[in-house]
C-alpha positions as CSV (number, residue, x, y, z in Angstrom):
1,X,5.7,99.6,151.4
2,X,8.6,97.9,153.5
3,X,8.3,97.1,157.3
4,X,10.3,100.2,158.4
5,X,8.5,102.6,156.1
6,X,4.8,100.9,157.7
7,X,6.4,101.8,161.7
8,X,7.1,105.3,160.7
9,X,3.4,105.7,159.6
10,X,2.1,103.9,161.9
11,X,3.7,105.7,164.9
12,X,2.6,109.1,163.5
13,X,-0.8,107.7,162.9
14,X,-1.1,106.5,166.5
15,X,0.2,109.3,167.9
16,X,-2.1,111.7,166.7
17,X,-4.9,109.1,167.6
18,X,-4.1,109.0,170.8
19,X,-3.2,112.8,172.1
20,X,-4.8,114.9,168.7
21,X,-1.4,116.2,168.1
22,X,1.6,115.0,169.4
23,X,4.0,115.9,172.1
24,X,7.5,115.8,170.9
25,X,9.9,115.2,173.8
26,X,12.9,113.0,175.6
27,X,12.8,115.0,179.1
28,X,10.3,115.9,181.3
29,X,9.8,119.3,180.2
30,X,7.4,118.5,177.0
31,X,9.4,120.2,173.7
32,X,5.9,121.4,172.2
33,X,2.7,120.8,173.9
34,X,0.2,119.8,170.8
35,X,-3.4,120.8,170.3
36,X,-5.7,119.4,168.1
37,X,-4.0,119.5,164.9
38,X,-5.2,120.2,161.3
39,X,-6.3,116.7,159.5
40,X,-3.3,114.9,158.3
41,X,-4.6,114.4,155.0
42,X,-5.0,118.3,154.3
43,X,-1.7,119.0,152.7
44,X,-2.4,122.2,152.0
45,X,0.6,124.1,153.0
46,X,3.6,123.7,151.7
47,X,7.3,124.6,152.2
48,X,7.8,126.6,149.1
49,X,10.8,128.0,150.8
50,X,12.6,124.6,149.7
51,X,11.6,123.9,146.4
52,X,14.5,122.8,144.0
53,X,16.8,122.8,147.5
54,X,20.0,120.6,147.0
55,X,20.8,119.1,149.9
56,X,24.3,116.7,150.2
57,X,23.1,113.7,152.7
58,X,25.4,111.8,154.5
59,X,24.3,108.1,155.3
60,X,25.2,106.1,158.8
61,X,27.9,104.2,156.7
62,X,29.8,107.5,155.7
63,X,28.9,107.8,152.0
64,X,27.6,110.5,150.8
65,X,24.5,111.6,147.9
66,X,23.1,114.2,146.3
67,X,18.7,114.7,146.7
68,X,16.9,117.7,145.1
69,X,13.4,118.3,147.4
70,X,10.9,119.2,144.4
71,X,8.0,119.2,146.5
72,X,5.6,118.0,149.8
73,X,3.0,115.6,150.0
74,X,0.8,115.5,152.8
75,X,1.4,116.5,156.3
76,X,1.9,113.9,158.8
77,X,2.1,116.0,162.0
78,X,0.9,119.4,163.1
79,X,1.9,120.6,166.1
80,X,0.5,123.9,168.0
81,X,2.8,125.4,170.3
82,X,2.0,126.7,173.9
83,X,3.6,129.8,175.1
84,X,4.1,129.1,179.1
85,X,5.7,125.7,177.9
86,X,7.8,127.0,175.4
87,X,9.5,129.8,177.7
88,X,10.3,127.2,180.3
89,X,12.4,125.6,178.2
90,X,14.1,129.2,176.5
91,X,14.9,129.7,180.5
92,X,16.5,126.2,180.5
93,X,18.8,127.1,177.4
94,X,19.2,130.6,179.3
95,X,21.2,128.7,182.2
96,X,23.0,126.5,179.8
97,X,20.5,123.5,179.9
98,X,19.3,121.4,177.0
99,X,21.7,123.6,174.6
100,X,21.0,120.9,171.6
101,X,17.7,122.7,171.9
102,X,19.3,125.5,169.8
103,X,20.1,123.4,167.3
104,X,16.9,122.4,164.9
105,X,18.7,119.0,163.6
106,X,19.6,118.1,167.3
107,X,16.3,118.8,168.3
108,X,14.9,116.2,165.2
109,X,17.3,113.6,166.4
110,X,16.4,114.1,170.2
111,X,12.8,113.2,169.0
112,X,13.3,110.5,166.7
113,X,11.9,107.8,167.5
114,X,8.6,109.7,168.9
115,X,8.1,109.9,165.2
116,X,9.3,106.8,164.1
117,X,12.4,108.1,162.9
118,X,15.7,105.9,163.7
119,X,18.3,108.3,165.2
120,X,20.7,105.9,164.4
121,X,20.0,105.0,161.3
122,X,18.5,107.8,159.2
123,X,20.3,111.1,158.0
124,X,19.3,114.3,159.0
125,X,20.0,117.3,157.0
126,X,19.5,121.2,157.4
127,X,18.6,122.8,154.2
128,X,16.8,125.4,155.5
129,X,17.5,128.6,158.3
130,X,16.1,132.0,158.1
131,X,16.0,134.4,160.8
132,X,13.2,136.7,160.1
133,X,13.7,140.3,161.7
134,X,10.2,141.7,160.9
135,X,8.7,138.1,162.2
136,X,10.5,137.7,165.2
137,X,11.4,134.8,164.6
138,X,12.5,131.8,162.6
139,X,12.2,129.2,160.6
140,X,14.1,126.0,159.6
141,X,13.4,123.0,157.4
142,X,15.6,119.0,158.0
143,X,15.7,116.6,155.5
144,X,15.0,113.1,157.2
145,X,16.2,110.5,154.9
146,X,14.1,107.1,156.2
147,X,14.6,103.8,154.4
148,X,13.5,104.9,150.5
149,X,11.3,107.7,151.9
150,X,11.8,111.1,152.8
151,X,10.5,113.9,155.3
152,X,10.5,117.4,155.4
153,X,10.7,118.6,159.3
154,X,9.4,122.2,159.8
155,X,10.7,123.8,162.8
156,X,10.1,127.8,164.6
157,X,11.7,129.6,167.0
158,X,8.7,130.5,168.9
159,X,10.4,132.9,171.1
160,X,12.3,135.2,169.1
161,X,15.1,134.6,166.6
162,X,18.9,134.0,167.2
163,X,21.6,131.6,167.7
164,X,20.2,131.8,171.5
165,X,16.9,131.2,171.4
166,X,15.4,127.4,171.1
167,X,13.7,125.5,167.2
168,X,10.6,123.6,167.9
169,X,9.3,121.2,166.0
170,X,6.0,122.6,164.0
171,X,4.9,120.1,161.5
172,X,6.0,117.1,159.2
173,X,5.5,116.7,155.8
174,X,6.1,113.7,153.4
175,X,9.1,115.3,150.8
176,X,9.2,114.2,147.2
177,X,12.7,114.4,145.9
178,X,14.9,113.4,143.0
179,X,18.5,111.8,142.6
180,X,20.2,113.1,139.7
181,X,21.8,110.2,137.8
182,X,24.7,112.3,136.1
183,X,25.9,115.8,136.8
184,X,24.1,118.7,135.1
185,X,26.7,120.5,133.5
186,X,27.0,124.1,134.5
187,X,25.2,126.9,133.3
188,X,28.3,129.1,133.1
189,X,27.0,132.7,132.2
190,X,27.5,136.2,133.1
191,X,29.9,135.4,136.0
192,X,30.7,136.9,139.5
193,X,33.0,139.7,139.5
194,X,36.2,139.3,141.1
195,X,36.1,135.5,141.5
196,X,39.5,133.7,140.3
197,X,37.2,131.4,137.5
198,X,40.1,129.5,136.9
199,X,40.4,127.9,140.1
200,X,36.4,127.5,140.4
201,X,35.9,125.8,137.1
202,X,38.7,123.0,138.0
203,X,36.9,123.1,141.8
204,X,33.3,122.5,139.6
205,X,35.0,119.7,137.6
206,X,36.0,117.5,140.4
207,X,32.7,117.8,141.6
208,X,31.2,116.7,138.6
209,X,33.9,113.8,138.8
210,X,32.1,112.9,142.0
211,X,35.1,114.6,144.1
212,X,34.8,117.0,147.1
213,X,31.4,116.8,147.5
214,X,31.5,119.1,149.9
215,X,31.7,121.8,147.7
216,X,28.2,121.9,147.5
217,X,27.3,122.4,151.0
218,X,27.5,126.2,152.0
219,X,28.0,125.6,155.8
220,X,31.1,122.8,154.3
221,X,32.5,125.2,152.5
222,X,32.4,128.5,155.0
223,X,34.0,125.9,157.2
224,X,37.0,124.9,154.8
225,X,37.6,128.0,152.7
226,X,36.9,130.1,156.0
227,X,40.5,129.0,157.5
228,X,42.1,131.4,155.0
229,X,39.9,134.5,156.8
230,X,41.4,132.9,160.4
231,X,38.6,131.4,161.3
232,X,38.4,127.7,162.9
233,X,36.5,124.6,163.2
234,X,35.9,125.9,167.0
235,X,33.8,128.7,165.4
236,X,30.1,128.6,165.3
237,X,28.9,128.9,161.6
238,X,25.4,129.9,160.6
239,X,23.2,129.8,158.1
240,X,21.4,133.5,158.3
241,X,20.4,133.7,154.4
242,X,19.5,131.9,151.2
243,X,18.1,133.2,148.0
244,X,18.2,131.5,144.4
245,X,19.7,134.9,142.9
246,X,20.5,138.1,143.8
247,X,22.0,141.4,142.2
248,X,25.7,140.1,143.4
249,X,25.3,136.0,142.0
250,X,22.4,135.2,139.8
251,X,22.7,131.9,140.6
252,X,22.4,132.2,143.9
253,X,24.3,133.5,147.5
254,X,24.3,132.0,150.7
255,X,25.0,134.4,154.0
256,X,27.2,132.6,156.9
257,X,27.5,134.2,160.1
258,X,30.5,132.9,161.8
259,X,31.3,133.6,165.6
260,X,34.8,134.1,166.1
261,X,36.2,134.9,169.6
262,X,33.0,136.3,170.6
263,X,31.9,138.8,167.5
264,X,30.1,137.8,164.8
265,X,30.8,138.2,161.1
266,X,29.5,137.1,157.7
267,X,30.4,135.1,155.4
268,X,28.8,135.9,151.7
269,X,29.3,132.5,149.3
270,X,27.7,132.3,145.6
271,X,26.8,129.9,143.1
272,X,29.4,131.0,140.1
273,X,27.7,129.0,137.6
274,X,24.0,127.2,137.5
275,X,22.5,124.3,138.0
276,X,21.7,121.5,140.4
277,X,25.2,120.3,141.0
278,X,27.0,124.0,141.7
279,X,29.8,124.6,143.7
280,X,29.3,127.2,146.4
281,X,32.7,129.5,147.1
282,X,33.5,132.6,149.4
283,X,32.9,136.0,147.7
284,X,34.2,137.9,150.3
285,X,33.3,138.0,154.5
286,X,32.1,141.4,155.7
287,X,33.3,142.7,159.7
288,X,36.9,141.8,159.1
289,X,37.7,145.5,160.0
290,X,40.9,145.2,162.0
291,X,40.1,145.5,165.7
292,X,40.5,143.3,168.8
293,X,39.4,140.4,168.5
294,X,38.8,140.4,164.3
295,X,40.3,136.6,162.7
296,X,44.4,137.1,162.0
297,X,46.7,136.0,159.3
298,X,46.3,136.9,155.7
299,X,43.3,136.7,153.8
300,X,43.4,135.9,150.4
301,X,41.2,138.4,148.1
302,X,42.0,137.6,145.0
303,X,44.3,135.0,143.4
304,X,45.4,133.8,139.6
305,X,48.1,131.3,138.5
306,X,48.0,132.2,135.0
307,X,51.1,134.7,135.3
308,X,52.8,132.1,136.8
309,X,55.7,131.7,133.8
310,X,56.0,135.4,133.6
311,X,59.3,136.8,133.5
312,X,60.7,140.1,132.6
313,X,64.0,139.9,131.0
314,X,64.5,143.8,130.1
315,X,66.4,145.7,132.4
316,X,64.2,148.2,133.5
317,X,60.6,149.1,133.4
318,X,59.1,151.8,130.5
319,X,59.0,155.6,131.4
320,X,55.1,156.4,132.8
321,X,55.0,152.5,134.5
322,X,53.0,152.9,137.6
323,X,49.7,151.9,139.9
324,X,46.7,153.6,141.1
325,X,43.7,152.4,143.6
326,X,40.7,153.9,141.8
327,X,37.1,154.6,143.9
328,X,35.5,156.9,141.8
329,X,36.3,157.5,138.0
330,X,34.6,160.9,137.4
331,X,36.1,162.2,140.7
332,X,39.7,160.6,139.7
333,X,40.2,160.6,136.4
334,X,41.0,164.5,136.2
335,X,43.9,164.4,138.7
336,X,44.8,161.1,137.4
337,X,45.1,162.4,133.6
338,X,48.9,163.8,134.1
339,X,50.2,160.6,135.3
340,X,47.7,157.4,134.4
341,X,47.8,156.8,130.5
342,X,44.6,158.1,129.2
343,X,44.2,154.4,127.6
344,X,44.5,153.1,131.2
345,X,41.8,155.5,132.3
346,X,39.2,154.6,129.1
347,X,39.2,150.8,130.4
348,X,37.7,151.7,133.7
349,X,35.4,154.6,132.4
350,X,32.3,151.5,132.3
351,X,33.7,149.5,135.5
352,X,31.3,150.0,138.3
353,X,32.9,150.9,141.5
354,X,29.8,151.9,143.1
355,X,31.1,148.9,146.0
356,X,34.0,148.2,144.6
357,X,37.8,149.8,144.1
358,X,40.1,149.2,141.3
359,X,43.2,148.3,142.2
360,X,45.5,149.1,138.8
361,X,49.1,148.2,137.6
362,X,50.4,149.6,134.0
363,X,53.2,149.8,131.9
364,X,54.5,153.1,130.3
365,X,54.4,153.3,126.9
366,X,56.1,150.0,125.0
367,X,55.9,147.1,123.1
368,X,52.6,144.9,122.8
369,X,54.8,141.8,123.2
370,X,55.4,143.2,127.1
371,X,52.7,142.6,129.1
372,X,51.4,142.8,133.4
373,X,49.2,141.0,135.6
374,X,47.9,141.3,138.9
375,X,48.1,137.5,140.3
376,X,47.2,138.0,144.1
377,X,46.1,140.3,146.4
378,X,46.2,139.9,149.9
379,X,45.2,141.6,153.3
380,X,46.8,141.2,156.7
381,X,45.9,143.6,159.7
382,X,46.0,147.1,157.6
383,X,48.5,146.5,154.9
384,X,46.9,145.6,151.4
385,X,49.9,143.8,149.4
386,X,49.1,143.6,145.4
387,X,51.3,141.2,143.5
388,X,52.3,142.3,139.8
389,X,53.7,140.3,137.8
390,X,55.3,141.5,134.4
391,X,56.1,139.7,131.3
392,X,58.7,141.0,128.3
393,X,60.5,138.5,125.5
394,X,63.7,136.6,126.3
395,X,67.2,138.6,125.3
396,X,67.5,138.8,121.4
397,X,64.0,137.3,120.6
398,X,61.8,139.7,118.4
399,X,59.7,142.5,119.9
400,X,56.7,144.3,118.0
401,X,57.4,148.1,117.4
402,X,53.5,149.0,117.7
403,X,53.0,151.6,120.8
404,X,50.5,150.9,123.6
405,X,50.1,151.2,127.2
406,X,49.7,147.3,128.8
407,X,47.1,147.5,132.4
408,X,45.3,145.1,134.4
409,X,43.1,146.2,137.0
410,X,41.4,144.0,139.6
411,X,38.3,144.7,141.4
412,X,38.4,144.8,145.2
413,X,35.2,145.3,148.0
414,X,34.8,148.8,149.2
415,X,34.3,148.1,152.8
416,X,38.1,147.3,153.3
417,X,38.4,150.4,152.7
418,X,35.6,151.9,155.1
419,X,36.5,150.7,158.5
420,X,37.7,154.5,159.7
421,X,41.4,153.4,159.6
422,X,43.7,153.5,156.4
423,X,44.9,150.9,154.3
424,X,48.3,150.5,153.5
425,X,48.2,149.9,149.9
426,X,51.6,148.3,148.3
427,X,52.4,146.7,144.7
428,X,55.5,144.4,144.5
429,X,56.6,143.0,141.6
430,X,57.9,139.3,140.8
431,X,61.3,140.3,142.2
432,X,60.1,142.3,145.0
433,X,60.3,145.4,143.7
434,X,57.8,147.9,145.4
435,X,55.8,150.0,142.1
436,X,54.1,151.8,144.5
437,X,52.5,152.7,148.2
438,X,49.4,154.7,149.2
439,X,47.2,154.8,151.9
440,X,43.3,154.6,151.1
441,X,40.7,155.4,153.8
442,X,36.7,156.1,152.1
């Protein structure tokens, strides 16, 4: 055991020695005001909510590594809260006093060295934040990184839950973790609708390169992918949720809540493959209706570059070209039958648009050596712009004479649709050409 790992335990030792719990605090309001505390040595409880966590730590000197907790070993501090000490200091961060109090990684550092931690010299890393509704409260867990050794900080929100109220520091817990050597290569099945997976396999390979390592750090990437939904590094960004898998990402999803000129949205990011070493990316960020005060610019919904070579070289498009925006197949299809291709239509009978719309773009009947793409699709206040791009041989060169009806459809979330205003829905072609307008309100 080196010299600075024997200081740590000896000041939590002492401390509990001295006062049967410990008193965590810089100012003369105490942070927690400690009871006797359960025996040190119990390690009964553990922080199950963290298990198999990756966490990105950043060092003093800059560099950056990746730590998987696995487990806790025994708990070094317990600390029992008082009420009447805890609600002088929420009335402190009421009149904008002590606001690092509403941060739990602030409130770690502010305490350092009370618990043998070096401020200075250790990294400190929130991998943990849940607000529970039905609790009241919540809960968040830092990685301290000290010398070889590592500790799991538990901290509460003892009165009430919110990006208002103040984290107090509960107990401390000695955290086994694990440095993965090499990369784990992706587990890359069933995928997330509506992702571009060409851009997030190249964004998953320079990770695994040991590139933009920030890519694995949901509140990094909310920060850096949220520009493209207007929002800025002035914006609060907040971990509300994190599960290992849900019905949208089986490998995982991660709920932001960013505070943008005084409202709050969310920001919904998945894992779109597995493993250890993942990238997180933005599925989509809900309460961008457009009102006062909602992030401007375009937002980029969906995005491809693989049409990029496409050219059409005929002079005009086939008889029956068109677009639709399908919600609802069994409602649609009927009135859709005189002017959508019924081969169109049988490629979206087993799509589920239960929260989703089809936006579609086909070719009349032609050649299978012509072919059409959607490559972007794009909101800005309440006009919905889908890019199409087509695709026919040059002059002269040799076209199949089989009959068929190309179509690409791309999935888009409901709720644009379901802010009580219509969207102005327009397809443009290559050269600009507008196949289409509607306006969609659900």
């Amino acid at each position: 055991m080196n010299l600075k790992h024997k200081k740590l335990i000896a000041a939590i030792t002492g401390a509990a020695i001295i006062s049967g719990g410990f008193v965590p605090m810089l100012s003369p309001l105490a942070l927690a005001a400690a009871s006797q505390s359960a025996p040190a040595a119990n390690g009964q409880q553990t922080a199950a909510e963290v298990f198999a966590t990756e966490a990105v730590i950043t060092e003093n000197n800059g560099a950056t590594r990746r730590v998987v907790v696995n487990n806790t070993g025994k708990q070094t501090i317990a600390v029992a809260l008082e009420k009447n000490i805890v609600d002088q200091l929420q009335q402190e961060a009421n009149k904008g006093r002590q606001q690092w109090l509403l941060d739990p990684v602030k409130v770690v550092k502010a305490n350092a060295a009370k618990y043998g931690f070096d401020a200075k010299q250790d990294s400190f890393t929130l991998i943990f934040k849940h607000y529970n509704n039905s609790a009241g409260t919540g809960k968040a867990y830092v990685l301290v990184g000290h010398g070889p050794a590592f500790y799991l900080v538990e901290l509460s929100q003892p009165t009430g839950y919110g990006n208002n109220k103040i984290w107090q520091i509960t107990s401390i817990k000695e955290a086994k973790v694990t440095e993965p050597n090499k990369p784990n290569k992706p587990d890359v099945g069933p995928g997330v609708t509506g992702l571009d997976y060409s851009k997030v396999i190249k964004w998953q390979q320079a990770v695994d390169a040991g590139r933009e390592l920030w890519r694995l750090d949901p509140i990094k990437v909310a920060k850096n992918e949220g520009k493209n939904y207007g929002f800025s590094d002035k914006d609060k960004f907040t971990v509300i949720r994190k599960v290992n898998s849900s019905s949208l990402s089986r490998h995982g999803q991660t709920d932001v809540e960013v505070i943008h000129n005084g409202k709050k949205y969310t920001m919904i990011l998945v894992k779109p493959f597995g493993g250890r070493d993942a990238i997180w990316t933005t599925y989509k960020v809900a309460g961008t209706a457009v009102t006062p005060g909602t992030p401007s610019g375009e937002q980029v919904l969906y995005s491809t570059s693989k049409y990029k070579n496409w050219q059409w070289n005929l002079p005009k498009y086939p008889q029956g070209t068109g677009v639709a925006a399908i919600y609802n197949y069994e409602l649609q299809a009927r009135s859709f039958q005189q002017q959508v291709p019924q081969a169109v239509l049988d490629k979206l009978n087993k799509v589920d648009l239960t929260n989703k719309v089809a936006l579609v773009a086909y070719l009349g009947g032609t050649s299978s050596t012509n072919e059409i793409g959607i490559e972007k699709v794009t909101l800005k206040d309440n006009t919905l712009t889908v890019n199409v791009r087509t695709k026919s041989p040059k002059p002269g060169a040799p076209m199949t004479m089989d009959y068929v009806n190309p179509s690409a459809h791309v999935l888009v979330d409901r709720s644009i649709f379901e802010t009580g205003k219509a969207i102005n829905v327009t397809f443009i072609d290559q050269a600009g050409k507008v196949l289409g307008k509607m306006n969609l309100s659900l």
